[in-house]
C-alpha positions as CSV (number, residue, x, y, z in Angstrom):
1,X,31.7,-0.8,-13.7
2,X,34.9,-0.9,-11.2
3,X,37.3,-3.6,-11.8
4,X,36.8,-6.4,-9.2
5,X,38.6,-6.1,-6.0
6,X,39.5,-2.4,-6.4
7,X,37.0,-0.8,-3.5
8,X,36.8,-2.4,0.4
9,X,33.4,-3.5,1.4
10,X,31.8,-0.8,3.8
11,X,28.9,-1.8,6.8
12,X,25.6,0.7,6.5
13,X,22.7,1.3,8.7
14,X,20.2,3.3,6.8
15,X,17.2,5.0,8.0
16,X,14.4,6.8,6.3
17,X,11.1,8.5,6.8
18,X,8.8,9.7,4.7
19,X,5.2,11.6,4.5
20,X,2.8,11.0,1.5
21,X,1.3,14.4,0.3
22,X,1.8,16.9,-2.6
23,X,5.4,17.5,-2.5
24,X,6.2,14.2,-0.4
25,X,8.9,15.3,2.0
26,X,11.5,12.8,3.1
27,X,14.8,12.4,5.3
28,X,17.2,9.6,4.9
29,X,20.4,8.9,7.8
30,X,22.8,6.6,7.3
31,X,25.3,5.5,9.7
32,X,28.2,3.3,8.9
33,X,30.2,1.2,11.2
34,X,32.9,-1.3,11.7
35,X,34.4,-1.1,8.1
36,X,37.8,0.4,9.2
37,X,37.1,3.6,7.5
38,X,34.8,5.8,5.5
39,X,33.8,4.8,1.8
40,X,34.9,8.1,0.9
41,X,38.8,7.0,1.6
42,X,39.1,8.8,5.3
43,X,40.2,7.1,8.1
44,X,36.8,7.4,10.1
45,X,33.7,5.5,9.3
46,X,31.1,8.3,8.5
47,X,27.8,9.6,8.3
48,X,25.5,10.7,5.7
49,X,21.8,12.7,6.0
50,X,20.0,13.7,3.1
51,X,16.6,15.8,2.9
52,X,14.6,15.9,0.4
53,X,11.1,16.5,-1.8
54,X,10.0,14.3,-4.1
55,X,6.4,16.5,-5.8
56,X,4.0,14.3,-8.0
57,X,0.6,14.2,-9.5
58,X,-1.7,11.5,-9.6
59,X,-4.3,11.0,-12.5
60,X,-6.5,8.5,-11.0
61,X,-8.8,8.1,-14.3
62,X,-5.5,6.9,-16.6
63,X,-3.8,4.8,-13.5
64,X,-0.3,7.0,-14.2
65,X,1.7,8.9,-11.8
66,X,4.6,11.8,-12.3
67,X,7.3,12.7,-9.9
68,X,10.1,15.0,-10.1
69,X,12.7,13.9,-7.0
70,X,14.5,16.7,-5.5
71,X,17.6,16.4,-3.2
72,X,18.6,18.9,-0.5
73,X,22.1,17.7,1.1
């Protein structure tokens, strides 16, 4: 937990798509504006896009579900 007051506030537009089949592929962008600099310290606000897979089985009979998330940055 970070002590209160130590990190600025940063603005974020996030966007993400996703398709439901076997592996489940997905792409997240977000955008961040108007906070006077990047979360990551710089002096520009910045951008982030992340692929990625998230594979899964469904057993229908039992009503349970198993994923294994996988990030591609």
């Amino acid at each position: 937990m970070s002590p209160r007051g130590s990190w600025g506030s940063v603005k974020e537009l996030a966007f993400g798509v996703s398709y439901d089949t076997l592996v489940a592929p997905y792409a997240t962008v977000a955008v961040e504006f108007d906070s006077g600099g990047g979360a990551d310290g710089g002096d520009n606000d910045g951008t982030y896009f992340e692929l990625g897979i998230e594979p899964g089985l469904h057993w229908a009979a039992a009503m349970l579900e198993s994923a294994s998330p996988s990030l591609l940055e």
